[in-house]
C-alpha positions in Angstrom: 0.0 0.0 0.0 1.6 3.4 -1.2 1.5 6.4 1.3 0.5 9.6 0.2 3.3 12.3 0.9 2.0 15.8 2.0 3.8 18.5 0.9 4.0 21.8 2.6 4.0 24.6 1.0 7.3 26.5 0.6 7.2 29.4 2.3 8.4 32.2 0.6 10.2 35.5 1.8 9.8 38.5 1.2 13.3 40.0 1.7 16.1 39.9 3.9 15.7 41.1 7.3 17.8 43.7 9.4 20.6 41.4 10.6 21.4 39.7 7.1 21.3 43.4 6.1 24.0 44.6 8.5 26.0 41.5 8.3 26.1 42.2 4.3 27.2 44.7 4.9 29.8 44.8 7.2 31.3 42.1 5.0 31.4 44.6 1.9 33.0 47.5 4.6 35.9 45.1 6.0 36.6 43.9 2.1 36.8 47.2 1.2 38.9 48.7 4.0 41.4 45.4 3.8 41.6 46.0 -0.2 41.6 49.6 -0.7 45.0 49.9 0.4 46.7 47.2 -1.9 45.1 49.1 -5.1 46.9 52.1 -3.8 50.0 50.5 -3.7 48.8 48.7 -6.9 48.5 52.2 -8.6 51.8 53.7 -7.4 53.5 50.6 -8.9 52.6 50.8 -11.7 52.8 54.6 -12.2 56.7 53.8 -11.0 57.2 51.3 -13.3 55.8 53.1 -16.6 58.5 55.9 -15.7 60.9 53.5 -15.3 59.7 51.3 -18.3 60.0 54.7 -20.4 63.3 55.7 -19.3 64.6 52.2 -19.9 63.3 52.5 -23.3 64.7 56.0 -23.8 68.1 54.6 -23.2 67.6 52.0 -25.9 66.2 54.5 -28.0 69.9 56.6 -27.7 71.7 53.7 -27.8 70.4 52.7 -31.6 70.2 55.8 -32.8 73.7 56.4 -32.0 75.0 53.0 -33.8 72.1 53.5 -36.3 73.2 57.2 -36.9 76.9 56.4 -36.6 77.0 59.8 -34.2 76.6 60.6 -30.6 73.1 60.3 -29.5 72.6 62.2 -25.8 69.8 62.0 -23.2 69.3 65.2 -21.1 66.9 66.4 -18.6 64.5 69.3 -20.3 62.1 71.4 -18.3 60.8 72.5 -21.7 60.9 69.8 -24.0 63.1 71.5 -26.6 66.6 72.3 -25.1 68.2 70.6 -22.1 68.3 72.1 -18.5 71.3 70.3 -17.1 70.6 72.0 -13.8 67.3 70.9 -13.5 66.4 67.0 -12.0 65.3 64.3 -14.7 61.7 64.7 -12.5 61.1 67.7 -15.2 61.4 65.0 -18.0 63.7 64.1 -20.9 64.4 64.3 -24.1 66.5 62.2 -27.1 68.5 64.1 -29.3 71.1 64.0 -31.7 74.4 65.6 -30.3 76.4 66.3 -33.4 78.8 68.8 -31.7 79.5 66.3 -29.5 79.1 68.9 -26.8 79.6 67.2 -23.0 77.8 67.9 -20.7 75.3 67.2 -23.5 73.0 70.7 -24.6 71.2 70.4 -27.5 71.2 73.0 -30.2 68.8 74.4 -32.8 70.0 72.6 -35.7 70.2 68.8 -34.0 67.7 66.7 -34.1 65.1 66.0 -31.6 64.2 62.1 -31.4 62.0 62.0 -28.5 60.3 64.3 -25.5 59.4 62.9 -22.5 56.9 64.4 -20.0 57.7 65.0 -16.2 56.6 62.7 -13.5 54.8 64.3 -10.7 53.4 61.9 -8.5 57.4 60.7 -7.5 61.4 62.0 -7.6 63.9 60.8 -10.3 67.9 61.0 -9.1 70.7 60.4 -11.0 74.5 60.5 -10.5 74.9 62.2 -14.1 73.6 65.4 -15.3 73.4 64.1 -19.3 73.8 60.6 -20.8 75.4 60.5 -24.3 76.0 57.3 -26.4 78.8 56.8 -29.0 78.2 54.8 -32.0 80.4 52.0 -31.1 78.0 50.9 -28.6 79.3 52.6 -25.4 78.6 55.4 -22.8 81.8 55.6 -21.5 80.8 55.3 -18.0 78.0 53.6 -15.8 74.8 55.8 -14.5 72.7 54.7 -12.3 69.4 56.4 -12.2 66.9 56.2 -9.2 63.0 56.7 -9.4 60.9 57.2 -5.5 57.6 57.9 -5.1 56.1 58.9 -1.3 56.9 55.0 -0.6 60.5 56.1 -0.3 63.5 53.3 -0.6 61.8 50.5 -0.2 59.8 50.9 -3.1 62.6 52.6 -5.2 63.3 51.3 -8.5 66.9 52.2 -10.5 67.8 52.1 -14.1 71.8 50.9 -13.9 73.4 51.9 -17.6 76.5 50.0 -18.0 79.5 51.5 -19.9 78.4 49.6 -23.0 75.2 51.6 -22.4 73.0 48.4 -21.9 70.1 49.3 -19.4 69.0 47.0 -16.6 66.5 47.6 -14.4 67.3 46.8 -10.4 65.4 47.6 -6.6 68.9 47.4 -5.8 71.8 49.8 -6.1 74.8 48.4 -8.7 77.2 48.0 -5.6 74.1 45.5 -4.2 72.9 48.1 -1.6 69.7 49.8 -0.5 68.5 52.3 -3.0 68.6 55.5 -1.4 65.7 58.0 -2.1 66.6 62.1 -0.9 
């Protein structure tokens, strides 16, 4: 003999009551207080690392021109995007030129031609143990430069762009002696 199953009817709600509410959305408040943070440092890295990406590539850039060109090829800081400002920090941004006067400390003239312009970076600090960067067309720089970028994170977040004297760029969070990076 077969039984006959009742079924109750499923009760159905009508929403979500005042606790469920308030544990929601406490859960969204701690995500977003535990997260928010990282995407800042997220951001910052990757705003370093497109300066540093750019001045890596600027320093290729010079480097095969200069072999390409078979001339001196210089990299200078420029506050104005048209001559150099040796004075002035690499923060102001760059620029690639031809150096045919082979003048050193590298200035760039009227009549030599500009390659690239590169804009300033204002959200960190760019340091650098030379004033200009020139390569030769024999594939060297002559001597090594180390170039530091620091954002508000200071040394421990500092990135450096180490040109050998062949003028091949690497790109190190560690000084070329194997020290700290130091950010002023």
């Amino acid at each position: 003999m077969e039984r006959k199953r009742r079924y109750r009817p499923v009760r159905r709600w009508q929403g979500y009551t005042l606790i469920e509410l308030i544990l929601a959305l406490g859960l969204v408040v701690t995500t977003l207080a535990w997260g928010l943070p990282s995407f800042g440092a997220l951001a910052r890295d990757a705003a370093r690392t497109r300066e540093v990406n750019q001045f890596a590539q600027a320093v290729y850039l010079a480097r095969s021109e200069a072999i390409k060109r078979n001339g001196v090829v210089s990299l200078c800081p420029s506050r104005n995007g048209i001559t150099c400002s040796p004075s002035a920090q690499w923060t102001t941004g760059w620029l690639v030129f031809v150096n045919l006067d082979h003048d050193s400390p590298a200035a760039r003239d009227a009549d030599e031609p500009l390659l690239r312009v590169y804009e300033p970076w204002d959200a960190g600090h760019i340091t650098s143990n030379r004033s200009t960067l020139s390569f030769r067309p024999f594939g060297q720089m002559g001597v090594t430069a180390t170039v530091t970028f620091c954002d508000d994170r200071g040394s421990r977040a500092a990135r450096a762009v180490i040109i050998s004297q062949t003028g091949r760029p690497r790109i190190s969070s560690r000084s070329a002696s194997g020290g700290s990076l130091v950010c002023t």
